[in-house]
C-alpha positions as protocol buffer text, in pm:
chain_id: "A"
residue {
  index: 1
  type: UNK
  ca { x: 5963 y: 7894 z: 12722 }
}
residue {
  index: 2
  type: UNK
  ca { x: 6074 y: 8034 z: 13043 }
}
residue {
  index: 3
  type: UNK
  ca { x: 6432 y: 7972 z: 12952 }
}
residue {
  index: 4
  type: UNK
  ca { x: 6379 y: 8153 z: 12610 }
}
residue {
  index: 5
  type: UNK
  ca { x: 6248 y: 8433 z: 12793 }
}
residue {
  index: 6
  type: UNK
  ca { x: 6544 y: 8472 z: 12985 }
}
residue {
  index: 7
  type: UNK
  ca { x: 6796 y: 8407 z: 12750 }
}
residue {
  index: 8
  type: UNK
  ca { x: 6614 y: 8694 z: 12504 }
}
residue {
  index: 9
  type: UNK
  ca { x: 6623 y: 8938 z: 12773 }
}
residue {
  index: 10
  type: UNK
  ca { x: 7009 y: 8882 z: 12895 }
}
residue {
  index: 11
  type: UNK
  ca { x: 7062 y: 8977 z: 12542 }
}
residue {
  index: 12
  type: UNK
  ca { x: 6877 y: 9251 z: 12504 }
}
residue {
  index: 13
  type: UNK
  ca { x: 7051 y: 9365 z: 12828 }
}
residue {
  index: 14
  type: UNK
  ca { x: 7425 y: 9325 z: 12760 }
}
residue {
  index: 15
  type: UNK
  ca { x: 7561 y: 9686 z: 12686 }
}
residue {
  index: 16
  type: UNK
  ca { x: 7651 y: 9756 z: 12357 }
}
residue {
  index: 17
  type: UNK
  ca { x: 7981 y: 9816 z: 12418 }
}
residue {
  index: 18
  type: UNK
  ca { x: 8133 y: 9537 z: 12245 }
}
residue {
  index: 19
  type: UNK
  ca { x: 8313 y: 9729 z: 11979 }
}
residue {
  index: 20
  type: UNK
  ca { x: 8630 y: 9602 z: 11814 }
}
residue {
  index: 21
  type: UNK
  ca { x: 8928 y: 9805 z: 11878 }
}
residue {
  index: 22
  type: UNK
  ca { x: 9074 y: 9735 z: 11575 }
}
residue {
  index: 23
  type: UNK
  ca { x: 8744 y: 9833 z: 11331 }
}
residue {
  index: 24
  type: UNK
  ca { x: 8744 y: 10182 z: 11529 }
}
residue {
  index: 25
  type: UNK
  ca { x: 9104 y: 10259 z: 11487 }
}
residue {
  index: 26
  type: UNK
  ca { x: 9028 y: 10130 z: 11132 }
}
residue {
  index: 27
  type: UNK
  ca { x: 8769 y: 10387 z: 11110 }
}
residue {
  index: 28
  type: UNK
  ca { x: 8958 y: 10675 z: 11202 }
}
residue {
  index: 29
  type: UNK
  ca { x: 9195 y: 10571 z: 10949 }
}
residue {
  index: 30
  type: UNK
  ca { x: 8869 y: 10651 z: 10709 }
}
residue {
  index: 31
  type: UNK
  ca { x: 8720 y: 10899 z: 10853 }
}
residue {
  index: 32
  type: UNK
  ca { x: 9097 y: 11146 z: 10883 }
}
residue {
  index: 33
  type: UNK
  ca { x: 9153 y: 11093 z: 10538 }
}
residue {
  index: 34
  type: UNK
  ca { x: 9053 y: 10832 z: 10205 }
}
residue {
  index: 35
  type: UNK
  ca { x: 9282 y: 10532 z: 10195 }
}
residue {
  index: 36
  type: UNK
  ca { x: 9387 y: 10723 z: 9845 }
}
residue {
  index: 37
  type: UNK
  ca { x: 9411 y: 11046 z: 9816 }
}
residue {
  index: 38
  type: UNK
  ca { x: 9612 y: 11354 z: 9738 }
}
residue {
  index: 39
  type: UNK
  ca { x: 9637 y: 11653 z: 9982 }
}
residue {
  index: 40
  type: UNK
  ca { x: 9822 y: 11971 z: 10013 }
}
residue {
  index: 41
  type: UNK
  ca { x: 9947 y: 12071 z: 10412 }
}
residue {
  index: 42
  type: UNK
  ca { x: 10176 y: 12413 z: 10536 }
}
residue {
  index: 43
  type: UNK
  ca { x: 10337 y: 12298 z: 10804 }
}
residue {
  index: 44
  type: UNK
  ca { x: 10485 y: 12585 z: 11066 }
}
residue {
  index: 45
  type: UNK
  ca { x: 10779 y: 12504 z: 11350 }
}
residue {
  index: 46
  type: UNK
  ca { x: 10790 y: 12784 z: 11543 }
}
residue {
  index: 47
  type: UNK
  ca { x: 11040 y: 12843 z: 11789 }
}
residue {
  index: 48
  type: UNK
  ca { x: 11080 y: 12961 z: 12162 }
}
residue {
  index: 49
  type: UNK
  ca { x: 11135 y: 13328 z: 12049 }
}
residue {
  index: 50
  type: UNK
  ca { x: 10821 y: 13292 z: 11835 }
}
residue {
  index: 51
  type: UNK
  ca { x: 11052 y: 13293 z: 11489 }
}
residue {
  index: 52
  type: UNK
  ca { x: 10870 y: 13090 z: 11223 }
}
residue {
  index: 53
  type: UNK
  ca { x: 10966 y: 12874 z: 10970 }
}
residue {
  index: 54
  type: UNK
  ca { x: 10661 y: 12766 z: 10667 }
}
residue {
  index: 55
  type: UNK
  ca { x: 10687 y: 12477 z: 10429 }
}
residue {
  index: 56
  type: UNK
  ca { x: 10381 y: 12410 z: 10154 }
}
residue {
  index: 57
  type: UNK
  ca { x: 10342 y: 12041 z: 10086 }
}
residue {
  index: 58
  type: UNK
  ca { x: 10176 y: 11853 z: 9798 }
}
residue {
  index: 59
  type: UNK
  ca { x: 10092 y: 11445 z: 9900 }
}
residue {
  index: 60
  type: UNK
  ca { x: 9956 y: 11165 z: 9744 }
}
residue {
  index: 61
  type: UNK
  ca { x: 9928 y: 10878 z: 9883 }
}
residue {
  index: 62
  type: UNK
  ca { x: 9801 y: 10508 z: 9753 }
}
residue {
  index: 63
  type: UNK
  ca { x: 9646 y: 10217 z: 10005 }
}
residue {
  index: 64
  type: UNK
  ca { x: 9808 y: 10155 z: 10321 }
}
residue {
  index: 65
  type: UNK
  ca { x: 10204 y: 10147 z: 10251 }
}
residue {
  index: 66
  type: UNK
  ca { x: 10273 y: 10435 z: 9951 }
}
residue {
  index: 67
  type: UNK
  ca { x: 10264 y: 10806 z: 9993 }
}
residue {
  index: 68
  type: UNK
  ca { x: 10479 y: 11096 z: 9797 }
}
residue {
  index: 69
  type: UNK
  ca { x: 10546 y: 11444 z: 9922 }
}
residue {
  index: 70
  type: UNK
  ca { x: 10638 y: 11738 z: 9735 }
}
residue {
  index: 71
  type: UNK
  ca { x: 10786 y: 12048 z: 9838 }
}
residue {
  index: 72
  type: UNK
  ca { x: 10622 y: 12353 z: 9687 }
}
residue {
  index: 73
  type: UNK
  ca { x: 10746 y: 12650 z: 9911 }
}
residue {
  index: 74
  type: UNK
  ca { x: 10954 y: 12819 z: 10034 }
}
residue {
  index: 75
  type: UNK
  ca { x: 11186 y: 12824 z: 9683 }
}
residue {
  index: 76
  type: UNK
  ca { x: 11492 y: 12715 z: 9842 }
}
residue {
  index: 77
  type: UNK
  ca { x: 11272 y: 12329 z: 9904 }
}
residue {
  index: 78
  type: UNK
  ca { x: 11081 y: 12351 z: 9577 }
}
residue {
  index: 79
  type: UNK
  ca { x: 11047 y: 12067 z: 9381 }
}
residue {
  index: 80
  type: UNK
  ca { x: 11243 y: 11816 z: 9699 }
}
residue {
  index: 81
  type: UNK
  ca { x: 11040 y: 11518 z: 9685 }
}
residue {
  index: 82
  type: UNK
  ca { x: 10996 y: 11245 z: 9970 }
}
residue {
  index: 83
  type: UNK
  ca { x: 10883 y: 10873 z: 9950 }
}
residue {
  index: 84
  type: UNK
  ca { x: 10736 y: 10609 z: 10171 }
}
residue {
  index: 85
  type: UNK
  ca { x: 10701 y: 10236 z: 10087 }
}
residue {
  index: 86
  type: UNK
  ca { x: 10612 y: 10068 z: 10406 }
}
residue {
  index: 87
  type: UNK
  ca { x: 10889 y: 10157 z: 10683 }
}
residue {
  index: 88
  type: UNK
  ca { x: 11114 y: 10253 z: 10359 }
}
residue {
  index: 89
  type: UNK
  ca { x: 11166 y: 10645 z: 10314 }
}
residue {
  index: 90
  type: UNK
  ca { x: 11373 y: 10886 z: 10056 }
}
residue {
  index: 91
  type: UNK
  ca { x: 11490 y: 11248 z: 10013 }
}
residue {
  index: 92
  type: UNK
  ca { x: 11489 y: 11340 z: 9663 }
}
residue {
  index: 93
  type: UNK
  ca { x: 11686 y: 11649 z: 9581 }
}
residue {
  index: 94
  type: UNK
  ca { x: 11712 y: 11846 z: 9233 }
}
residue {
  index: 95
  type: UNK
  ca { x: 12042 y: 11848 z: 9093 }
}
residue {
  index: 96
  type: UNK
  ca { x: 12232 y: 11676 z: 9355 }
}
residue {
  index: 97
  type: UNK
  ca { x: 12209 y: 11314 z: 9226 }
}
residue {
  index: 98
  type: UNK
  ca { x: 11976 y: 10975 z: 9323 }
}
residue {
  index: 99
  type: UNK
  ca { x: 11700 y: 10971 z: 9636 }
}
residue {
  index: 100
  type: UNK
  ca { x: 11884 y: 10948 z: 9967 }
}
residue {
  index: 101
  type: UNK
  ca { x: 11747 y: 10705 z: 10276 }
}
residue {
  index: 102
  type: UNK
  ca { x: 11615 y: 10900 z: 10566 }
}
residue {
  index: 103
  type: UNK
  ca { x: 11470 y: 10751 z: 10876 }
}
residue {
  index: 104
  type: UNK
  ca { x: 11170 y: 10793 z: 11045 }
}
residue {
  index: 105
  type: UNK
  ca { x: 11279 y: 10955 z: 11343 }
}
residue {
  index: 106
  type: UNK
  ca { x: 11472 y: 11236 z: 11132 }
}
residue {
  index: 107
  type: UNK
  ca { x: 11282 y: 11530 z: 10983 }
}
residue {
  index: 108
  type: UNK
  ca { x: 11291 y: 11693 z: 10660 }
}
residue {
  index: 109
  type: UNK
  ca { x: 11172 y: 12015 z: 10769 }
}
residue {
  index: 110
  type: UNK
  ca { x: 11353 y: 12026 z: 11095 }
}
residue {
  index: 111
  type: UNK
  ca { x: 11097 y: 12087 z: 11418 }
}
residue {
  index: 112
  type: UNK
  ca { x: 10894 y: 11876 z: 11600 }
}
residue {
  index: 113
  type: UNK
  ca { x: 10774 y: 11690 z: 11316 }
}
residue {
  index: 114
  type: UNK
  ca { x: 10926 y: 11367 z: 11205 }
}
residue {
  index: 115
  type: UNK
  ca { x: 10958 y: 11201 z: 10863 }
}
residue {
  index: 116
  type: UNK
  ca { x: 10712 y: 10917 z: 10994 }
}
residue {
  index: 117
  type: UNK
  ca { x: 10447 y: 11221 z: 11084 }
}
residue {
  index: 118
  type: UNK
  ca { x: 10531 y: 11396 z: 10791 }
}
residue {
  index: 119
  type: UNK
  ca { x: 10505 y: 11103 z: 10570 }
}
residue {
  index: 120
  type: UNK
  ca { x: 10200 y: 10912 z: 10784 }
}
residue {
  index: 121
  type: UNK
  ca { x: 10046 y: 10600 z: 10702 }
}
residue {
  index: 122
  type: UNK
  ca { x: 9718 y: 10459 z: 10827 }
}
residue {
  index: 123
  type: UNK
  ca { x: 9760 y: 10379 z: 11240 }
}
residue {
  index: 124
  type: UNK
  ca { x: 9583 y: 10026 z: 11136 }
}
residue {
  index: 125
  type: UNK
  ca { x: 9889 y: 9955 z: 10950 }
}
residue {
  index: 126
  type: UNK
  ca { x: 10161 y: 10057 z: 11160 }
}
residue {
  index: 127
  type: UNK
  ca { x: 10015 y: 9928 z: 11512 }
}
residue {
  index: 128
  type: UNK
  ca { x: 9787 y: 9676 z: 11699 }
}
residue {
  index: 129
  type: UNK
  ca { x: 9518 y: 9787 z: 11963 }
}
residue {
  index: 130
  type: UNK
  ca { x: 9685 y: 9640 z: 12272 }
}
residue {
  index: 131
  type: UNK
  ca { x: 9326 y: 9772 z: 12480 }
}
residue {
  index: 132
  type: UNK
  ca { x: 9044 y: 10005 z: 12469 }
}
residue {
  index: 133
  type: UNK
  ca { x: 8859 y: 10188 z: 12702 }
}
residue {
  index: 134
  type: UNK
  ca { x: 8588 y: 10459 z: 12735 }
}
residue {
  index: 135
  type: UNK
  ca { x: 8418 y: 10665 z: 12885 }
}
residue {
  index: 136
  type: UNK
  ca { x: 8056 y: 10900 z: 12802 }
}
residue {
  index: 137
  type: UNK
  ca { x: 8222 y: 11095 z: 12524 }
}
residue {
  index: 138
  type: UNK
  ca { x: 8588 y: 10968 z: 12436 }
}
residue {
  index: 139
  type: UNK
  ca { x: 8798 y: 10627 z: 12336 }
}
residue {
  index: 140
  type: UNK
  ca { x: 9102 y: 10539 z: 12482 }
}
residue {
  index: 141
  type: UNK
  ca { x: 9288 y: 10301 z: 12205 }
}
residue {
  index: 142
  type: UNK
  ca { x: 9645 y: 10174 z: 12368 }
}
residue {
  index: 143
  type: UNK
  ca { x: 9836 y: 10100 z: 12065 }
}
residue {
  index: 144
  type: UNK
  ca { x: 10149 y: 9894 z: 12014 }
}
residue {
  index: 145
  type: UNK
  ca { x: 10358 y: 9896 z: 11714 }
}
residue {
  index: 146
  type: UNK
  ca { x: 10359 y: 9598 z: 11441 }
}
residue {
  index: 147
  type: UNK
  ca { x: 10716 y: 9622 z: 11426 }
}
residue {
  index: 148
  type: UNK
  ca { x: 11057 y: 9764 z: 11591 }
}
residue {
  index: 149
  type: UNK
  ca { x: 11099 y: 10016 z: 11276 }
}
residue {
  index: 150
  type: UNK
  ca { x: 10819 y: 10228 z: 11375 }
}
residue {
  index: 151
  type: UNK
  ca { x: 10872 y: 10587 z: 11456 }
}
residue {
  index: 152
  type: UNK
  ca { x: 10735 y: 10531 z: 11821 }
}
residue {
  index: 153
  type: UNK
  ca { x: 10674 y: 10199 z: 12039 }
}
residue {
  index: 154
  type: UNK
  ca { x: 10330 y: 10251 z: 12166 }
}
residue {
  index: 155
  type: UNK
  ca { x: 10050 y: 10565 z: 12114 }
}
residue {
  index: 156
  type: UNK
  ca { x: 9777 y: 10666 z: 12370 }
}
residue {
  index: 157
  type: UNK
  ca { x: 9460 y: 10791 z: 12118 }
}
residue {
  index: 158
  type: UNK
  ca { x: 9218 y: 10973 z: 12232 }
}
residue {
  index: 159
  type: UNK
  ca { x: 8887 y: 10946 z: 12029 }
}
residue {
  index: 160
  type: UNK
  ca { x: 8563 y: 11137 z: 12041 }
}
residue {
  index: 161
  type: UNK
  ca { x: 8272 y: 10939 z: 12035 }
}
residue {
  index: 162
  type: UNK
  ca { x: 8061 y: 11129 z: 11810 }
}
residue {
  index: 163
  type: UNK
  ca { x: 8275 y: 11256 z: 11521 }
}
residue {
  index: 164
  type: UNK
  ca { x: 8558 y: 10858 z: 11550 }
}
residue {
  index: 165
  type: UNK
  ca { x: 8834 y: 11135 z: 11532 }
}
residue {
  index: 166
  type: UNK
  ca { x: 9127 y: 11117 z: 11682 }
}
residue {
  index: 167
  type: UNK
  ca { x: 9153 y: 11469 z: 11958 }
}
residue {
  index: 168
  type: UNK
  ca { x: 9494 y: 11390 z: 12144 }
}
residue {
  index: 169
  type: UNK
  ca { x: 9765 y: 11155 z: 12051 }
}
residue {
  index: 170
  type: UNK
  ca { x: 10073 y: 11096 z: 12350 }
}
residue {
  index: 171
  type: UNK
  ca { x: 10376 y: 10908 z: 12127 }
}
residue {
  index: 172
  type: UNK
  ca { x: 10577 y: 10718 z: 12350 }
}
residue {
  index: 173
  type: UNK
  ca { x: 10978 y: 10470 z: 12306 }
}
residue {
  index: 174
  type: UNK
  ca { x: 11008 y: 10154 z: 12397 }
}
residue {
  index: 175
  type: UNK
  ca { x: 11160 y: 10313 z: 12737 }
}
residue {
  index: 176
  type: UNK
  ca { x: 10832 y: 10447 z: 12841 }
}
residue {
  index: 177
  type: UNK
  ca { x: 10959 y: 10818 z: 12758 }
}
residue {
  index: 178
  type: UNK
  ca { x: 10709 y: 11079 z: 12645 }
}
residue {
  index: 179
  type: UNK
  ca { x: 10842 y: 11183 z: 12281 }
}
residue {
  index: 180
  type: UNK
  ca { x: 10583 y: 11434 z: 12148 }
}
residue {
  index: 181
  type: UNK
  ca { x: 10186 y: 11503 z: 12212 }
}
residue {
  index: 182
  type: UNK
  ca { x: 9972 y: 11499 z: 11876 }
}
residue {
  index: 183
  type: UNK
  ca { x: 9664 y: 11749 z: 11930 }
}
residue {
  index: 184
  type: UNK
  ca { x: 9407 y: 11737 z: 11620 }
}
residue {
  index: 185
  type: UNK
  ca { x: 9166 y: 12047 z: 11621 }
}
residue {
  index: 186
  type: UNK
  ca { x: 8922 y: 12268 z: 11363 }
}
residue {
  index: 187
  type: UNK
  ca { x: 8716 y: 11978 z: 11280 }
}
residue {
  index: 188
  type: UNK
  ca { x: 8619 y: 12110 z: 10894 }
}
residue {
  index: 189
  type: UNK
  ca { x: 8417 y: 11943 z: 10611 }
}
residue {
  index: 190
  type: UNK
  ca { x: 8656 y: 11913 z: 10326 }
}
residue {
  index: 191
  type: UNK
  ca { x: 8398 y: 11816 z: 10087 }
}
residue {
  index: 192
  type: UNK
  ca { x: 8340 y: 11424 z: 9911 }
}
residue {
  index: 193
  type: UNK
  ca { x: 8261 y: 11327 z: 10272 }
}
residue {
  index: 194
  type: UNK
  ca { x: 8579 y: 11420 z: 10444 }
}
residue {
  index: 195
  type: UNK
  ca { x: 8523 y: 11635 z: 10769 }
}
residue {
  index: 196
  type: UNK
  ca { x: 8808 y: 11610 z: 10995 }
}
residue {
  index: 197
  type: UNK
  ca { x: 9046 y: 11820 z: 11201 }
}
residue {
  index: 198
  type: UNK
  ca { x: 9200 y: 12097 z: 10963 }
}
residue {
  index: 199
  type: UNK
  ca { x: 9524 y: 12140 z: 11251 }
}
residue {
  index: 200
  type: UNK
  ca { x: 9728 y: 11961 z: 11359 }
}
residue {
  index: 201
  type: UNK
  ca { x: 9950 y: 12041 z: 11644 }
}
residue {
  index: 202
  type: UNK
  ca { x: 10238 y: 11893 z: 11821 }
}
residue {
  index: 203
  type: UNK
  ca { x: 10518 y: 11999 z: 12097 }
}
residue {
  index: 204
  type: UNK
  ca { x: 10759 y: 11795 z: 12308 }
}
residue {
  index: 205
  type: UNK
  ca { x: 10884 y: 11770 z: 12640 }
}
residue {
  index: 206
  type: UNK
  ca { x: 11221 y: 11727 z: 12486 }
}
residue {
  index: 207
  type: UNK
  ca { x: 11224 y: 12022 z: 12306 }
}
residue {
  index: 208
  type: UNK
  ca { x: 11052 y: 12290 z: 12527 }
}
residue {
  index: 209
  type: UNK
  ca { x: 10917 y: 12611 z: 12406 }
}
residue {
  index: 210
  type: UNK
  ca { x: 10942 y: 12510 z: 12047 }
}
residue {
  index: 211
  type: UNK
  ca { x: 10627 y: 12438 z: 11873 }
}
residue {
  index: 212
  type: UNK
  ca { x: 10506 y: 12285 z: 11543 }
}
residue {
  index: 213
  type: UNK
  ca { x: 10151 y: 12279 z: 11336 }
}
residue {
  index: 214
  type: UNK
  ca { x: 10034 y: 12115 z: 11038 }
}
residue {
  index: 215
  type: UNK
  ca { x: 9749 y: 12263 z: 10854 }
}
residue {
  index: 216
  type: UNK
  ca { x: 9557 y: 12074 z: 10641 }
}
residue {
  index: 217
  type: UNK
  ca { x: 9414 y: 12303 z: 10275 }
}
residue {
  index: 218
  type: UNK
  ca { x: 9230 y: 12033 z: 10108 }
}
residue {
  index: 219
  type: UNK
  ca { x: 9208 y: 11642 z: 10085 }
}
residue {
  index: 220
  type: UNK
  ca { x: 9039 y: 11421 z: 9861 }
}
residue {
  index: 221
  type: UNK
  ca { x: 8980 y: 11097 z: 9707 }
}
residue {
  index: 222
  type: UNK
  ca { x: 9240 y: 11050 z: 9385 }
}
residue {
  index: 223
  type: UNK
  ca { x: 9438 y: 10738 z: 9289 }
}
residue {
  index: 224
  type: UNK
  ca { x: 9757 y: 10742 z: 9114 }
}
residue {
  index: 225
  type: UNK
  ca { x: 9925 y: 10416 z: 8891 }
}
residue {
  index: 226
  type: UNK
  ca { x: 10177 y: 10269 z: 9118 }
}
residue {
  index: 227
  type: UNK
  ca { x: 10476 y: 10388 z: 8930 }
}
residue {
  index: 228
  type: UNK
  ca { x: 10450 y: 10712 z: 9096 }
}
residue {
  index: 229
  type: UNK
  ca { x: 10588 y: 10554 z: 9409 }
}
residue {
  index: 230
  type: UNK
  ca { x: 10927 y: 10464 z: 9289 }
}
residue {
  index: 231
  type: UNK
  ca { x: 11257 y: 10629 z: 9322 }
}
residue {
  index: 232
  type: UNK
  ca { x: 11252 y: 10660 z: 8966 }
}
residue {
  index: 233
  type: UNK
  ca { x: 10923 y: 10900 z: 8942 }
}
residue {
  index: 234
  type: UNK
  ca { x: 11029 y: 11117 z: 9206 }
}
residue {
  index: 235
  type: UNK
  ca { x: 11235 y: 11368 z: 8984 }
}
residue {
  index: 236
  type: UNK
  ca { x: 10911 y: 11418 z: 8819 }
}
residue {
  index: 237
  type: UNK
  ca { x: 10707 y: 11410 z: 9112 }
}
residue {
  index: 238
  type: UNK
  ca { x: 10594 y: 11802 z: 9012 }
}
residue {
  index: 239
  type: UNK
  ca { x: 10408 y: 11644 z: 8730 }
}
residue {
  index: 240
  type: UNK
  ca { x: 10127 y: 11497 z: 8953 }
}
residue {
  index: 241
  type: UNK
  ca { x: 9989 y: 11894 z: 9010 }
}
């Protein structure tokens, strides 16, 4: 009995903190956006002499490895459409001929914005949780990528407690350099259980003084058949509106 007793009590006693760094960074996954969905962004580089330049995205996006983008402003992007499958990505332009590669570390829209934060997949499928750490109000997820053909070789997240949202993201190369800082902000409810940061920011200690955001309009659940994500689809990519 007196072993019982003690046993009970040094469980009762070990701190809860025995969450699984990969179910968190699975849950901000959830809790940014549904695993399906389709979602319209403006995204804004602005540059050291405060010039800006807008684009108007449409996305959908399907499970953990298929999203489409559509360009719906300015006029002189309309009706481009992008594709991911996996680490796979496309350009497809109106009336110049068949989708084009484009890498990750490229950008459609110019800025600090690349095609692999333009065209984001879930964290959980791109990287591993190499450690976690906290503190009273905030994660720290270490993440290494799955693979060499991800954008960047290892993220710093910071996560709030309270909301599992991500607040600050620091995207480093395999060199240890400091590419860009990722700062999520305006925590909005979107509606169908969706509240999450409605801005996203980003600047770069390689490119100083310029600037870019992402705003977010609306999100929600939707699924799409699978033959939307094909290279054949995207010249009618503006029928998904």
């Amino acid at each position: 009995m007196k072993k019982l007793f003690i046993l009970l009590c040094w469980i009762l006693c070990v701190p809860a903190f025995a969450i699984d760094g990969t179910q968190l960074l699975q849950k901000v996954d959830r809790n940014l956006e549904p695993e399906s969905y389709e979602m319209y962004r403006k995204l804004i580089n602005i540059e050291p002499d405060g010039s800006r330049t807008e684009f108007v995205l449409y996305s959908v996006k399907k499970g953990r490895d298929k999203l489409l983008a559509l360009f719906l402003d300015p006029p002189s992007e309309k009706d481009r459409a992008t594709l991911r499958l996996g680490e796979n990505m496309w350009l497809y332009i109106p009336n110049v001929g068949k989708p084009v590669r484009i890498a990750s570390l490229q950008s459609v829209i110019g800025g600090i914005f690349n095609n692999a934060d333009i065209l984001r997949l879930d964290y959980a499928a791109e990287y591993d949780v190499d450690s976690m750490t906290e503190d009273k109000d905030t994660y720290l997820l270490s993440l290494k990528a799955k693979t060499g053909d991800v954008a960047y070789d290892r993220l710093k997240m910071k996560v709030d407690k309270k909301t599992v949202l991500p607040t600050v993201i620091e995207c480093y190369a395999a060199s240890g350099l400091l590419i860009k800082t990722l700062t999520y902000k305006d925590v909005k409810d979107f509606g169908g259980g969706i509240k999450r940061p409605a801005t996203l920011e980003t600047d770069s200690p390689l490119h100083k003084g310029y600037k870019s955001v992402m705003l977010y309009g609306q999100i929600k659940a939707r699924t799409v058949k699978d033959e939307v994500f094909t290279l054949e689809y995207l010249p009618r990519a503006k029928e998904l509106r």
